[in-house]
N, C-alpha and C positions, 0 to 999 in steps of 0.2 A: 212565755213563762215569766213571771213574775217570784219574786223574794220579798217575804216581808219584815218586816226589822223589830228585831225584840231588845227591849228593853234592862230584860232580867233573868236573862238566859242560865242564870243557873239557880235561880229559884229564892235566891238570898242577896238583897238588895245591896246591904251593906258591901258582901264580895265583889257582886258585880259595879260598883260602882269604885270599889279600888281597884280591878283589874282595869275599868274603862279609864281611869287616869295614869292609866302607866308610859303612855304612848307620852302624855305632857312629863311626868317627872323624870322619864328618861332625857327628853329634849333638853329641860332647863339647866335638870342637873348635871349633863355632861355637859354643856357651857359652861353654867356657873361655876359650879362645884370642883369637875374633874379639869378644865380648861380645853377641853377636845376643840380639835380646828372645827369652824361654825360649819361646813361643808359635808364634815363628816358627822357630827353632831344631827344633821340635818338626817342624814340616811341612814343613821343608827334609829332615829327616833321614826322614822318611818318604817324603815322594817320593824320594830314594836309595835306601830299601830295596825301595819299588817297581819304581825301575829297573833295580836289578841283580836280583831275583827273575823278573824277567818277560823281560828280554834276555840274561841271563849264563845262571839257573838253569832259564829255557824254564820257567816259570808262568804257565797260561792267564790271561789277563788278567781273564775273567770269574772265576776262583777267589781271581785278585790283590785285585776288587775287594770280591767277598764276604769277604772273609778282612779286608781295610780296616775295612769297616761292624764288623765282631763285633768286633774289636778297639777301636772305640771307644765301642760301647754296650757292654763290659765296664767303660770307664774309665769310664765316668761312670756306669753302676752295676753293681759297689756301689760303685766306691771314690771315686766324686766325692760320690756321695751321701750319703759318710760327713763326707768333708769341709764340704759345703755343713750341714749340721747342725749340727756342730761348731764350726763359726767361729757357727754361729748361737745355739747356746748363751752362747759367749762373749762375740759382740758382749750378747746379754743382759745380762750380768755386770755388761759396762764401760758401759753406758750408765744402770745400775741405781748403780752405783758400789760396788758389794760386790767387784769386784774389787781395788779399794783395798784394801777390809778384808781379804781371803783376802791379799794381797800382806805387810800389816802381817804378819799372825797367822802365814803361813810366817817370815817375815823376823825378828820375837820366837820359833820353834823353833828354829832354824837361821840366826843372824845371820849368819855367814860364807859368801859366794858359792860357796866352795870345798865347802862341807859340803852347801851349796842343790843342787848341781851332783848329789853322789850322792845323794843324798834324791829330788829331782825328776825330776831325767834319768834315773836308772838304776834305782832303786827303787820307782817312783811309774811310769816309762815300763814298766817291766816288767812289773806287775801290767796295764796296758792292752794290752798285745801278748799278754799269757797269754791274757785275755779276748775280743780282736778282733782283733789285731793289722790289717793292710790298712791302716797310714799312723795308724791311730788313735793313740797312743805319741806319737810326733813331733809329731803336733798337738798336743797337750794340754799334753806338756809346753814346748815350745818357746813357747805363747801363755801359761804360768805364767814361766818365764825371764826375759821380757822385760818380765811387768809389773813383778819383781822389781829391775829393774834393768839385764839382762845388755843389750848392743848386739843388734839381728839378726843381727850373722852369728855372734856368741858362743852365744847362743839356739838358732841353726837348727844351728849343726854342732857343738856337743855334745850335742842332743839325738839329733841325727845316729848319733855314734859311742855313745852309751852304748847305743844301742839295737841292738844286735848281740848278744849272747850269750844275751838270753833269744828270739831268733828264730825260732829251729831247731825250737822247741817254742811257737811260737803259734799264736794263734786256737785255744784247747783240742788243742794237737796236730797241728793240720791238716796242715803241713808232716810230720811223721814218719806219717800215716796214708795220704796220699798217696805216699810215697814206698813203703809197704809196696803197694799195690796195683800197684804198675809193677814190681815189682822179684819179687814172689812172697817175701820177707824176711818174717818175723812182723816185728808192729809191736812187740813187746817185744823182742824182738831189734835194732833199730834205736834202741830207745829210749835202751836198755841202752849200745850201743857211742856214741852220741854223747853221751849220759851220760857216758862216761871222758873225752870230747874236748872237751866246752863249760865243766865248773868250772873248768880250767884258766885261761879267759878271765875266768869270770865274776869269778875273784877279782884278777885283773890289770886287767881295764876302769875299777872303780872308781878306781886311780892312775894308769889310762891317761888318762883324760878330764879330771882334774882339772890332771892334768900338761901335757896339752892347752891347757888356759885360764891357769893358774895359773904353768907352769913348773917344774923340776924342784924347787927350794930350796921352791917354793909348796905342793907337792905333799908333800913332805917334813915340813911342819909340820902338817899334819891327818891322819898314817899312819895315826891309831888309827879316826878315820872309815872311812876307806877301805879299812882290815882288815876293820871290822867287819861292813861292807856285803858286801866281796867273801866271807869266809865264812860270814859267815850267807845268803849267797846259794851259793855255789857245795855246799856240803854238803847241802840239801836236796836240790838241780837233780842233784845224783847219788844221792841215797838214792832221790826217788821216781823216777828216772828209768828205775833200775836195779832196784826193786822193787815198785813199783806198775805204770809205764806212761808214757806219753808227754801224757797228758790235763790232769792239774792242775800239771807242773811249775812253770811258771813261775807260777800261782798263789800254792802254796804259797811257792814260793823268796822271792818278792818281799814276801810280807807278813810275813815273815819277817826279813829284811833290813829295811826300816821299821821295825821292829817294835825290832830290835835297837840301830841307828842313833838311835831315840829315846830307847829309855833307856840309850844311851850321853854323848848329850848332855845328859842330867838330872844327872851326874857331871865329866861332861868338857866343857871349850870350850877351843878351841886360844888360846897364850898373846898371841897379837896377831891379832885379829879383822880383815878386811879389809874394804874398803869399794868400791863402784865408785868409779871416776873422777867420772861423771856420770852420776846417775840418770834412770833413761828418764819420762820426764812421761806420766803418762796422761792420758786424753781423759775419763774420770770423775772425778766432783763430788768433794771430799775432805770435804766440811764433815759427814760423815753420825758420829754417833757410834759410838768404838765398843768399846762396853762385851758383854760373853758373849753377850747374847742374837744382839747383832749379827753376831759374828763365827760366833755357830753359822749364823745364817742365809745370814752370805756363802760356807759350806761347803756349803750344803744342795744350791745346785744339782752341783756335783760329786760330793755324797755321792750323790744321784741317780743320777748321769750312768755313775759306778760301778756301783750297784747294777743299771741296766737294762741296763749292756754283760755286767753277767756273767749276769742271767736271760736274755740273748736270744743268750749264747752255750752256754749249759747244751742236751746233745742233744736231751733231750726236749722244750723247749722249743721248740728251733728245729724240731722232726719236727712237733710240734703245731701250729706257726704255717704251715709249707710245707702242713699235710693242709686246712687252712681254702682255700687261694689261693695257687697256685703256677702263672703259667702256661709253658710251655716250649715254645720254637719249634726247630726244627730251620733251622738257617742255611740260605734255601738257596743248590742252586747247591754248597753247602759242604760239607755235612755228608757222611759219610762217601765225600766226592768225591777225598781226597788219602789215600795209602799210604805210611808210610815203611817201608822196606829194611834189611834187613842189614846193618851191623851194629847199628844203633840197636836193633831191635825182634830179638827170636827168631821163626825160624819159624811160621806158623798152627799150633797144638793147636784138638784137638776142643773144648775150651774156651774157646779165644779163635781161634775159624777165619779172622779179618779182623784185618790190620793195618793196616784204612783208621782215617784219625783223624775221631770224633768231632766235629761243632759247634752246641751246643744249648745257647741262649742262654736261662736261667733269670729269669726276673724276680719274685723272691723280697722281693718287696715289703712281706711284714707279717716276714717272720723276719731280714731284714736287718739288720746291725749297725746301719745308720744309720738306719734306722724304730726301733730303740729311741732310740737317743742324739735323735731328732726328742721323742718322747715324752716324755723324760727334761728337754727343753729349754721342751716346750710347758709341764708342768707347775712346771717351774721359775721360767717368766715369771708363771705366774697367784700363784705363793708370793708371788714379787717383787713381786705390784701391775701388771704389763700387763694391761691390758687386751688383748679379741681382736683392734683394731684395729690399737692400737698394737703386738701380734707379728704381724701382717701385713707392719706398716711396715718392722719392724725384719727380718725376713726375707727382706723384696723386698732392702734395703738389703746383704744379703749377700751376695744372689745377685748382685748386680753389682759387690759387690766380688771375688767369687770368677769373676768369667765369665773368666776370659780362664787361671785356674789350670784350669777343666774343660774349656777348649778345648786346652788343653797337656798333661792328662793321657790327654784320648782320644787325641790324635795321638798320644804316647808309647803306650797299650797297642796302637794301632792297626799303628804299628811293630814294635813286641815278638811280635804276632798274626802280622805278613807275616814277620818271621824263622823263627817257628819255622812257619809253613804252607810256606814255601816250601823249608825246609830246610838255609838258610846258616846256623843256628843250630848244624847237626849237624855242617857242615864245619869251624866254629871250632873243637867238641868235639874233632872226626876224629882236630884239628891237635895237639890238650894231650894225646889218647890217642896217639899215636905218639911217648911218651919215652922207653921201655924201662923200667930199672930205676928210672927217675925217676918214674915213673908215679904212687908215692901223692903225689909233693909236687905235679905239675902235674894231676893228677886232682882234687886238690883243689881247685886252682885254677879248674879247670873249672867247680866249682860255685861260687866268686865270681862268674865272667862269666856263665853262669844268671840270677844273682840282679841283678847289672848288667844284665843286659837285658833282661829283665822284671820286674823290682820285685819278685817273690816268692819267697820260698823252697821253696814250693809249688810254683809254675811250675816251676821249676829243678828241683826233684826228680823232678815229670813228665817234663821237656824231658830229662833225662841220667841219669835214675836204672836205666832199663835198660842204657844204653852202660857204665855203669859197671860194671856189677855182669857184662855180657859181659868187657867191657876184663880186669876182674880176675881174670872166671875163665883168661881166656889168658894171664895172666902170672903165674900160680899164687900170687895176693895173694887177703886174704880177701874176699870177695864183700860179706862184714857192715860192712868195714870202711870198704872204698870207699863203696860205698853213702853209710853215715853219714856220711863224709868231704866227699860232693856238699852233706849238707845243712850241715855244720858250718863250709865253706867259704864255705858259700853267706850264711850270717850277715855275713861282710866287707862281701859285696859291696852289701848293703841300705843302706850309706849314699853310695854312689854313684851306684843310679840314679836316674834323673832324674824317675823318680815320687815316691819320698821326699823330694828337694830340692826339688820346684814344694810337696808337702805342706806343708815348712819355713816356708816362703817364705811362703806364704798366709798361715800361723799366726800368722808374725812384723809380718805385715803390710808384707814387703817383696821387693815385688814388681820383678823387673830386677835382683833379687841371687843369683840362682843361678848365677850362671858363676862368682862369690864365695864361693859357698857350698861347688859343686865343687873349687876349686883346696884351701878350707880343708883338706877331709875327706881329697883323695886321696891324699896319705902316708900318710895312719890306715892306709885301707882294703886299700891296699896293703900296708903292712908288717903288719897282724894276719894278712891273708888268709896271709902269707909266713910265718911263725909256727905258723898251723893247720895248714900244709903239713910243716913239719918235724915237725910233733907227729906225725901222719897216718905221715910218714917212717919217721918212730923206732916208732913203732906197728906198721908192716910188718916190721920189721929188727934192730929191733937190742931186746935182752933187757935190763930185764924188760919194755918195753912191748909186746912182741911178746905176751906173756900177755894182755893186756888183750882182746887178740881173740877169745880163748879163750870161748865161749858156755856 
């Protein structure tokens, strides 16, 4: 028995497409708005997408329910289980108290907050979203932030926004490799056109985020920084994008940009250094000396942490670790039990005779981002002096500091899961594809709300990246372009949803500040997304961007 997913289940389009957003205005608005702990915010807004999926969109309640379970052992792996690692690493650090020392030793590169901000957040975030992305980026950086000094909500939502432009092209590509197999687009093709679309940012973010924290006159007085970041970042992110492939961009781009930014600063330091107001107190020892030997070793675990996200992100690696133990369950009850319709999906071809969707829950347990950074943590503590007991301790101690972020992030993917299984995901889309000639600015858009409502850029290229590439063909726009445009939009929207902000929020160790953290981000994300849409615009329309389509 199979279900098939309607669209417009009550006959009047406009209805059904405010009933189908009510699962997100619930979510936002009892964070922002009402200030609900993010936990339960979580489970409020999922019982609403349960309700209207099951009484508005007629979803069997048993497919409602399976679709619930797979959406939340997705959040909690891999992407909880990245997190719970991660913070475990770093409680290492700060109870070791080498995270003092790395805080000094950043703070003597980079004395100025404003300079810490692109260095950390943008250049330093980027190389981890090249390598893993899934939240990794945002943690790291935002738990480096705040021992530097910044507040939590400074921490979590710069971290936030700087981490949008190398998106599009994380986790080695994922995003643009994915999006070629829904779409039938070569992935060089894809790679290529949002290559013309993302330098743009990348060289703007850098003065976007500091202007953010800093202010415009703040922003002002360290340009040569945040030039040098934004193109030595954005020059690569379109050479390889547009002549290699979609795999090492943001690799390369990002150590690049570091690279640049440092020996920029071996010549340059802006002419009045700024200081926080009040430095944030750590909970590690300061009495530890520290002279090179030291501060190489308060690097080690991150120099680590590094090195295992990018061997257990490398293909072969990860092909070699899934052939040892991978095991895969078909959901059931789920699994090829729902069909989406016209116009989301194309007709059956001999090749793909079914357009029932997929649900087969992977537990890729030794090639997971977080079983390395686990690795990367264990051997870090034994460098450090824990013993096996004492990283038992300190592990337990995390997992109960993080329980109530992995019970927030399964409810959230468990929501994001009942959206698009039931199909009010496609009715939001329906709603941004019927603008007519407006189509590349609100099509792009599309692909921010994607990425707001499921945390990936991935997802969102899955969830719209056929609709688009039909939407386009009927409105005689390029097919390449849209396409790209889902994924390139879709970068805005990664710092608003609400998996990225519980991510923050852990990192920063401040827990009951995400409706804080929302209100910070949501101009950013808004006004970039609005931006990518006029580029997208001008890219359809008007000459010479209309070239840039040109394959």
């Amino acid at each position: 028995m199979t279900w098939s997913q309607q669209y417009d289940p009550l006959g009047n389009a406009a209805l059904s497409t405010i009933l189908a957003a009510l699962p997100v205005a619930a979510l936002l608005g009892s964070i922002a708005l009402f200030k609900i702990r993010i936990h339960f915010a979580a489970i409020g807004g999922l019982l609403v997408a349960l309700a209207v999926a099951i009484l508005v969109f007629h979803m069997p309640v048993k497919l409602a329910a399976a679709t619930t379970f797979y959406g939340a052992a997705y959040g909690l792996f891999p992407i909880g289980w990245i997190i719970l690692n991660l913070i475990f690493l770093y409680q290492l650090t700060v109870e070791n108290g080498y995270f003092t020392i790395l805080r000094s030793s950043l703070a003597t590169l980079a004395p100025d907050p404003r300079i810490q901000v692109i260095l950390i957040a943008f250049c330093f975030g980027a190389f981890f979203e090249g390598a893993a992305g899934f939240g990794t980026p945002v943690a790291v950086t935002a738990a480096i932030l705040i021992q530097l000094g910044f507040k939590p909500l400074q921490a979590s939502g710069l971290s936030l926004i700087a981490n949008t432009a190398p998106v599009a092209f994380g986790a080695l590509g994922t995003p643009v490799i994915a999006l070629s197999k829904v779409t039938g687009i070569s992935e060089l093709a894809l790679s290529a056109m949002i290559g013309r679309q993302l330098p743009f940012f990348s060289l703007l973010i850098p003065f976007w985020v500091v202007w953010a924290f800093a202010g415009f006159r703040g922003m002002i007085a360290i340009w040569p920084a945040a030039l040098t970041a934004g193109l030595a970042f954005a020059i690569p992110q379109f050479l390889v994008s547009n002549f290699h492939g979609p795999w090492l961009v943001d690799i390369i781009a990002s150590l690049c940009a570091m690279a640049a930014v440092a020996i920029l600063l071996r010549f340059w330091q802006p002419k009045a250094i700024w200081k926080h107001d009040t430095q944030t107190a750590s909970d590690a020892p300061t009495s530890l000396p520290h002279h090179g030997g030291m501060v190489a070793r308060a690097w080690t675990p991150w120099i680590l942490l590094t090195a295992f996200v990018f061997i257990w992100g490398v293909p072969k690696v990860k092909a070699g670790l899934d052939s040892l133990s991978t095991p895969k369950w078909e959901v059931p009850a789920l699994h090829n039990a729902i069909v989406r319709v016209p116009p989301v999906v194309v007709p059956p071809t001999p090749n793909k005779p079914t357009m029932a969707e997929p649900a087969i829950f992977t537990l890729n347990y030794l090639s997971a981002t977080g079983t390395g950074i686990l690795v990367a943590a264990i051997i870090s503590g034994f460098i450090m002096g824990f013993s096996f007991k004492e990283l038992i301790r300190t592990y337990w101690k995390t997992l109960v500091r993080v329980r109530y972020s992995l019970v927030t992030i399964a409810a959230m993917l468990a929501l994001g899961y009942v959206t698009r299984y039931s199909g009010t995901d496609v009715t939001l889309g329906l709603a941004l594809a019927k603008t007519g000639k407006l189509y590349p600015f609100f099509g792009t858009l599309l692909g921010w709300l994607g990425v707001a409502l499921t945390g990936s850029d991935t997802a969102s290229n899955v969830l719209f990246g056929s609709l688009q590439k039909i939407t386009a063909q009927q409105t005689g726009i390029s097919p390449t372009l849209m396409a790209a445009a889902n994924s390139s939009g879709g970068v805005m929207g990664k710092m608003v949803d609400a998996q990225s902000i519980v991510v923050a929020s852990t990192a920063t160790n401040w827990y009951g500040g995400e409706g804080s953290i929302l209100r910070f981000v949501f101009f950013h994300s808004i006004a970039l997304a609005a931006l990518v849409g006029i580029l997208v615009f001008l890219q359809a329309y008007v000459l010479p961007f209309c070239k840039l389509v040109v394959r």
